[in-house]
Biotite code that builds the C-alpha atoms (Angstrom):
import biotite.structure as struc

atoms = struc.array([
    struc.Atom([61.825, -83.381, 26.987], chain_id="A", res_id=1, res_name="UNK", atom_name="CA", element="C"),
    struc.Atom([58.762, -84.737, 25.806], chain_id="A", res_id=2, res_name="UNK", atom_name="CA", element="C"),
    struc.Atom([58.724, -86.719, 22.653], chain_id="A", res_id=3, res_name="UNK", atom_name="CA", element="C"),
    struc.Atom([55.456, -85.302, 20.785], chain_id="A", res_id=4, res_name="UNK", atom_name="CA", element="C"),
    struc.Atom([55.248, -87.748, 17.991], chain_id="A", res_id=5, res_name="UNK", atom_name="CA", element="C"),
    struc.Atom([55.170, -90.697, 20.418], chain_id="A", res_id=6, res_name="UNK", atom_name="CA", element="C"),
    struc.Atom([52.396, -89.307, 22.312], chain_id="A", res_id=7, res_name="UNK", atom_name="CA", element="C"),
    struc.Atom([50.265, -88.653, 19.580], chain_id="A", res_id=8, res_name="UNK", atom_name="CA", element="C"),
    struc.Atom([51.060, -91.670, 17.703], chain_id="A", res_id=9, res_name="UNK", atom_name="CA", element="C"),
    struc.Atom([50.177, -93.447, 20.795], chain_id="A", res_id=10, res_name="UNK", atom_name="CA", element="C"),
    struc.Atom([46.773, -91.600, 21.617], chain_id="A", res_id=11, res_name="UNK", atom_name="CA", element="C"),
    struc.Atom([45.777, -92.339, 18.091], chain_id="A", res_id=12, res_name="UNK", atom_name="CA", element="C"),
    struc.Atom([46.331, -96.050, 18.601], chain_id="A", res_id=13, res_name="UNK", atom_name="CA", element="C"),
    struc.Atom([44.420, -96.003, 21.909], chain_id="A", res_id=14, res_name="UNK", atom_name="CA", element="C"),
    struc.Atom([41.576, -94.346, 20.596], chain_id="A", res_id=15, res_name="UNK", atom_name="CA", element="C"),
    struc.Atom([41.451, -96.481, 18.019], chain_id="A", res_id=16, res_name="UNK", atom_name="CA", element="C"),
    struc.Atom([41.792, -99.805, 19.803], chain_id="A", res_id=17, res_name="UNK", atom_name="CA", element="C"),
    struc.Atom([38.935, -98.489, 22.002], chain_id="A", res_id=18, res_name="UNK", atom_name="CA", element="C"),
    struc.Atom([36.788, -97.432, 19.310], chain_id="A", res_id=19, res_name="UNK", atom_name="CA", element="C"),
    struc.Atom([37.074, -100.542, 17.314], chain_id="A", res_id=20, res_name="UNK", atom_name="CA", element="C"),
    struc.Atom([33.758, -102.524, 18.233], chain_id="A", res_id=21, res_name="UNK", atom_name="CA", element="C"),
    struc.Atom([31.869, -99.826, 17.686], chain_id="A", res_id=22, res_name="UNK", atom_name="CA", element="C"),
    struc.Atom([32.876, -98.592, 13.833], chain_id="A", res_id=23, res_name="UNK", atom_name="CA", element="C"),
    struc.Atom([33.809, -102.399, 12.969], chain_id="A", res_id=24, res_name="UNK", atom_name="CA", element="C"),
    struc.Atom([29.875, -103.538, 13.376], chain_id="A", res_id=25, res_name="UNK", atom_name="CA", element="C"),
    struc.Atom([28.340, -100.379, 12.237], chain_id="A", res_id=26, res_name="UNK", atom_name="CA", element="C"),
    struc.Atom([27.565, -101.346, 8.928], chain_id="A", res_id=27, res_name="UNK", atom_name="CA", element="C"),
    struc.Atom([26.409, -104.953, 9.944], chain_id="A", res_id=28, res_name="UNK", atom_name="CA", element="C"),
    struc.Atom([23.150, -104.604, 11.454], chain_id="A", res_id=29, res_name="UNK", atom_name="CA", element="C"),
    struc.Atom([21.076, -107.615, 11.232], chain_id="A", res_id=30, res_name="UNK", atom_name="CA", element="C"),
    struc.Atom([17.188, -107.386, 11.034], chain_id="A", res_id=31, res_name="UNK", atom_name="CA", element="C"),
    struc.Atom([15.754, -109.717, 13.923], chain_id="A", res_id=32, res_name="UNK", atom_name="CA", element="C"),
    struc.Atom([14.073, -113.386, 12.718], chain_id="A", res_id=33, res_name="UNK", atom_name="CA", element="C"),
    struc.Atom([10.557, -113.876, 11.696], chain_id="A", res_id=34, res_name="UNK", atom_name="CA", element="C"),
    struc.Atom([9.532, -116.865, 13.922], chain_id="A", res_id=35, res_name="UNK", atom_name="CA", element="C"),
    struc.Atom([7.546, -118.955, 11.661], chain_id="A", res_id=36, res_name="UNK", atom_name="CA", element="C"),
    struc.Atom([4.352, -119.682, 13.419], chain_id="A", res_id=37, res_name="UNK", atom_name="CA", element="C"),
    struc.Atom([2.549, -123.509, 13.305], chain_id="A", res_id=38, res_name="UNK", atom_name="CA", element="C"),
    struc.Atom([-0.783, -123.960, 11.926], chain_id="A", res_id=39, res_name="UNK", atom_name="CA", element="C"),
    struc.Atom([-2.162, -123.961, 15.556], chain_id="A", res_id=40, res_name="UNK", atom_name="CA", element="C"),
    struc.Atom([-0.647, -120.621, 16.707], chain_id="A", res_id=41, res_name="UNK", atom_name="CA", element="C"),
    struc.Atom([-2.315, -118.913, 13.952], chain_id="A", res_id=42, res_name="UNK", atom_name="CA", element="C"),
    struc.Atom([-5.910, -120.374, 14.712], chain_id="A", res_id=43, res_name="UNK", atom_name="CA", element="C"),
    struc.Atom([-5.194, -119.196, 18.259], chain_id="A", res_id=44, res_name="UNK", atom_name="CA", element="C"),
    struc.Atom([-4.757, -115.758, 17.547], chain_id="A", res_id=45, res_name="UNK", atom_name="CA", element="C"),
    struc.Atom([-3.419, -115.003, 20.746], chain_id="A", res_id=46, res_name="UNK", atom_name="CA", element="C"),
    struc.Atom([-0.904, -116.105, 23.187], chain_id="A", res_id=47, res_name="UNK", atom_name="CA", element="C"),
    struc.Atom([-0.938, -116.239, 27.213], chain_id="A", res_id=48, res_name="UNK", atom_name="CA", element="C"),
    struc.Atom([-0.385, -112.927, 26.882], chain_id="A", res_id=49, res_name="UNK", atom_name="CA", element="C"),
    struc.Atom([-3.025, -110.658, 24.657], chain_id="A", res_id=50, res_name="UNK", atom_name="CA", element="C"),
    struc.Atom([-0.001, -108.276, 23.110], chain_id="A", res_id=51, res_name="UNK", atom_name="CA", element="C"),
    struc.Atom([2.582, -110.027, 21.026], chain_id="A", res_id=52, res_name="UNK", atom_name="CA", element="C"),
    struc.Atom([5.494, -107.870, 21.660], chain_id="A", res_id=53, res_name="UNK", atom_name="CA", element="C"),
    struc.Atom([4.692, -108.153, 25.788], chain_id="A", res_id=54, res_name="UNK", atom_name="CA", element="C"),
    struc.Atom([5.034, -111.702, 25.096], chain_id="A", res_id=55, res_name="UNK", atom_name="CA", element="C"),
    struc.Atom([8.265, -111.547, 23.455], chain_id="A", res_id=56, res_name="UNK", atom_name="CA", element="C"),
    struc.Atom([9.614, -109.317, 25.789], chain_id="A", res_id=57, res_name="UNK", atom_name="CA", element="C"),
    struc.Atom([8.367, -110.998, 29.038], chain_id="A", res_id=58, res_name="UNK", atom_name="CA", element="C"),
    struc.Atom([8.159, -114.512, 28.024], chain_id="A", res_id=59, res_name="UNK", atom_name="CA", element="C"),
    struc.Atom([11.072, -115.739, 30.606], chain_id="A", res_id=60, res_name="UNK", atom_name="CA", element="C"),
    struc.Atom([9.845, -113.676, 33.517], chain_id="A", res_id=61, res_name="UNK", atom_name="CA", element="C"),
    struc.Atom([6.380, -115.785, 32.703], chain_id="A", res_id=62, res_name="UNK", atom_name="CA", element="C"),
    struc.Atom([8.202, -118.823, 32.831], chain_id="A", res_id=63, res_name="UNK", atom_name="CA", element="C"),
    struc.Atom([10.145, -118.247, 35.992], chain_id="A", res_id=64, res_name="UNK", atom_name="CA", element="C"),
    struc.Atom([6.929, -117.143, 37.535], chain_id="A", res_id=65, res_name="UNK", atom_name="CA", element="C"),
    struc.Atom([5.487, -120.625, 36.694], chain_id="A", res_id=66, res_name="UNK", atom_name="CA", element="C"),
    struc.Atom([8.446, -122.892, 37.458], chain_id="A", res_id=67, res_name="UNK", atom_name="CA", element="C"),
    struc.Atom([8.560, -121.245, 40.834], chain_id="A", res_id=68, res_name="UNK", atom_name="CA", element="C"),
    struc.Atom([4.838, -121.503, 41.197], chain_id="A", res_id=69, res_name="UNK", atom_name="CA", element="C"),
    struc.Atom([4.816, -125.149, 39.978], chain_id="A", res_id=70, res_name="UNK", atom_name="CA", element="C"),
    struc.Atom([7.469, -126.039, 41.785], chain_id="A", res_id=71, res_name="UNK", atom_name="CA", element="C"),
    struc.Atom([7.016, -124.329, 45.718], chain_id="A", res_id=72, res_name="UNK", atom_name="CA", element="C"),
    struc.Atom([3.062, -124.194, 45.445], chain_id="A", res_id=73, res_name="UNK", atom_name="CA", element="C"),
    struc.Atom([2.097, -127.200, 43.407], chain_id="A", res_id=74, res_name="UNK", atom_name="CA", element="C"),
    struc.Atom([-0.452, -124.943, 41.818], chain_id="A", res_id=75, res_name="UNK", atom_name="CA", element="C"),
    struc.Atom([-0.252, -125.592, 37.947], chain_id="A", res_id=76, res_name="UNK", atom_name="CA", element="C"),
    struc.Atom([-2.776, -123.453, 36.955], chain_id="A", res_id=77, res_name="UNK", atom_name="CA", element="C"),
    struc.Atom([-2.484, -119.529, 35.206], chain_id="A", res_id=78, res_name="UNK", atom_name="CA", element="C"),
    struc.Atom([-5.433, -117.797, 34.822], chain_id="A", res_id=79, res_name="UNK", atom_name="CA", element="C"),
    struc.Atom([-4.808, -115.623, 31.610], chain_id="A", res_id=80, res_name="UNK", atom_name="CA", element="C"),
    struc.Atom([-5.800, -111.812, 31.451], chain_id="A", res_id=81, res_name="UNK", atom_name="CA", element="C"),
    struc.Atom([-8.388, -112.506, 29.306], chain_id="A", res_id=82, res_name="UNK", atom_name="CA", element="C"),
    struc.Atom([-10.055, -115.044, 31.810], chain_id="A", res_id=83, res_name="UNK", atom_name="CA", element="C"),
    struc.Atom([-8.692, -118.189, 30.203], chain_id="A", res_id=84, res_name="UNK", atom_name="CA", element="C"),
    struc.Atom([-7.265, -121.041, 32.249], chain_id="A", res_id=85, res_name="UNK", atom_name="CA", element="C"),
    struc.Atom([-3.709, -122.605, 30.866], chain_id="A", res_id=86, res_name="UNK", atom_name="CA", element="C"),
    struc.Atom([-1.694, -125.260, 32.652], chain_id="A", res_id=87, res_name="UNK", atom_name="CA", element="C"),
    struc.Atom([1.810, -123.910, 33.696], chain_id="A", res_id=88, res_name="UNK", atom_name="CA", element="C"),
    struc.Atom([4.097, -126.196, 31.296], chain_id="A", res_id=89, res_name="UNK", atom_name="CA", element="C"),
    struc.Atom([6.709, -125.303, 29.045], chain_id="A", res_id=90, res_name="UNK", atom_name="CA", element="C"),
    struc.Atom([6.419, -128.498, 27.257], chain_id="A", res_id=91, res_name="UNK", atom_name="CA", element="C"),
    struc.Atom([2.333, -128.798, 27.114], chain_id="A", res_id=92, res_name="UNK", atom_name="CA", element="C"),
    struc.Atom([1.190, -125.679, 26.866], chain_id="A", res_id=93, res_name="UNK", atom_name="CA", element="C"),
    struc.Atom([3.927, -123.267, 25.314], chain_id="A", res_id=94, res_name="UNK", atom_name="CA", element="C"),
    struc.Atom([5.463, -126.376, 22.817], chain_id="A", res_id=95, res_name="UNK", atom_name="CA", element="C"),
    struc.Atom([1.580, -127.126, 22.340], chain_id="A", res_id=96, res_name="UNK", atom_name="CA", element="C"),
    struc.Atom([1.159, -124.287, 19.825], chain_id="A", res_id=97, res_name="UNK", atom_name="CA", element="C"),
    struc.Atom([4.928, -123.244, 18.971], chain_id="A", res_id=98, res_name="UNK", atom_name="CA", element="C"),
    struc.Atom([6.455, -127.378, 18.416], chain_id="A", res_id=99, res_name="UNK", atom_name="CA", element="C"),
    struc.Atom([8.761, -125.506, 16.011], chain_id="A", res_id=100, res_name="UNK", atom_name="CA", element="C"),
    struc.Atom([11.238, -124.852, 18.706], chain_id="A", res_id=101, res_name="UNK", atom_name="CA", element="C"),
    struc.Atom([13.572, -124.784, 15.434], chain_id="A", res_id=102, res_name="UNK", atom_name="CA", element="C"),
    struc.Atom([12.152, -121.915, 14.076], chain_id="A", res_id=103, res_name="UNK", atom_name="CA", element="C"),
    struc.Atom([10.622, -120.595, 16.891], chain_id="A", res_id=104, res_name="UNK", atom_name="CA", element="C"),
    struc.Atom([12.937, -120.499, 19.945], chain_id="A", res_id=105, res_name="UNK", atom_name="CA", element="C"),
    struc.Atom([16.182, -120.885, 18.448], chain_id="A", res_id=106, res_name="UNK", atom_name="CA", element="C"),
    struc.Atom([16.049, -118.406, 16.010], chain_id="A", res_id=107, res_name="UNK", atom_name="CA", element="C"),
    struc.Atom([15.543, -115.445, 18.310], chain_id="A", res_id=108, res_name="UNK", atom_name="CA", element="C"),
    struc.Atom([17.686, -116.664, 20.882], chain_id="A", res_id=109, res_name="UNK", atom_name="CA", element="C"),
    struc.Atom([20.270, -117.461, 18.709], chain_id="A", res_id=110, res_name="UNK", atom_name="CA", element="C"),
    struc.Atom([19.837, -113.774, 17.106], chain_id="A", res_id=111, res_name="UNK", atom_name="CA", element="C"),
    struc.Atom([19.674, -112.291, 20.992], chain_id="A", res_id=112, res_name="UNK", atom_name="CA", element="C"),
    struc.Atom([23.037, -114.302, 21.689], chain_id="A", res_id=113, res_name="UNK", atom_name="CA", element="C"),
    struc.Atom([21.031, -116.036, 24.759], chain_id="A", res_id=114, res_name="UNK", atom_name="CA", element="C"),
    struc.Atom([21.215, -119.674, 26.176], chain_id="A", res_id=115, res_name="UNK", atom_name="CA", element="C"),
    struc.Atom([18.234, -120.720, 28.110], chain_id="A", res_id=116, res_name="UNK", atom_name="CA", element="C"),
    struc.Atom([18.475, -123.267, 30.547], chain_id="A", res_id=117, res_name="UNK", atom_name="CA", element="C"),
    struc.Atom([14.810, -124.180, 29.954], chain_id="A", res_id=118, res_name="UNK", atom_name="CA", element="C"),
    struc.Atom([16.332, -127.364, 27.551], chain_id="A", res_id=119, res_name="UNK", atom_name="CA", element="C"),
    struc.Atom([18.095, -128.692, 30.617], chain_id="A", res_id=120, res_name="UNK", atom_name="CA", element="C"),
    struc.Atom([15.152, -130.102, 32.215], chain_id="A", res_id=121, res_name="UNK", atom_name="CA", element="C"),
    struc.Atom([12.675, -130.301, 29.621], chain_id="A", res_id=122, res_name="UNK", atom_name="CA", element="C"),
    struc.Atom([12.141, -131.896, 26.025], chain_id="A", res_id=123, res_name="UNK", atom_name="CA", element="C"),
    struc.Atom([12.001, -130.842, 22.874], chain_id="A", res_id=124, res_name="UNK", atom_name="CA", element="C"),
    struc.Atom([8.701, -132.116, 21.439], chain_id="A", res_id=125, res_name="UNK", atom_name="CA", element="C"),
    struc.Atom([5.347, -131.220, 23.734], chain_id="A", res_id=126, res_name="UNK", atom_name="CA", element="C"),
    struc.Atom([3.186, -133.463, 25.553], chain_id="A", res_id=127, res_name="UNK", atom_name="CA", element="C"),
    struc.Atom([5.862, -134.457, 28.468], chain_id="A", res_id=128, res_name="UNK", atom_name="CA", element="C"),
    struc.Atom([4.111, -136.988, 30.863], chain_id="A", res_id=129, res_name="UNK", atom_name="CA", element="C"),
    struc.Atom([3.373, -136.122, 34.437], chain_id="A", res_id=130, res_name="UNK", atom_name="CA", element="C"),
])
């Protein structure tokens, strides 16, 4: 009644359809980018935010927090946690220290498979005008 062959030979197939991302990439795991820092980031020693892997990890959420605050409240300026004042801007303040959006932005979001939308509005090089 039942043809066993077919069924097996069929679950096998399925299973292995369904399991083929995951045993296909195994072997290729990629190390993430070392951003190359400018001259100026290094003489900074720190960023907006005092821990560097906070920074990587929250950097958008930052951003959205200052386009929104720039944008409905007019206020452009961010008090840091360590009492320092920075003007909200992608382009002045962020592309200040890290104007190697080459090897700085694009590597990791290239390597995180993310587009930002931040390039829409603003330019590459820092020092926009207001």
């Amino acid at each position: 009644m039942f043809n066993n062959k077919l069924v097996i030979a069929g679950l096998i197939i399925f299973v292995g359809i369904i399991t083929f991302p995951f045993w296909f990439n195994h072997a290729k795991v990629v190390a993430p980018p070392e951003v190359k820092l400018t001259e100026k980031a290094k003489e900074a020693k720190e960023c907006i935010l005092p821990d560097k892997l906070k920074m990587r990890g929250e950097h958008m959420q930052l951003l959205d927090v200052w386009r929104d605050t720039v944008v409905r409240e007019g206020n452009r300026k961010y008090v840091g946690t360590n009492g320092k004042e920075y003007e909200m801007s992608l382009s002045n303040t962020c592309l200040d220290c890290h104007s190697n959006k080459a090897d700085f932005c694009d590597k990791c979001h290239e390597y995180a498979s993310v587009d930002p939308y931040c390039w829409d509005c603003h330019i590459d090089n820092p020092k926009e005008t207001k």
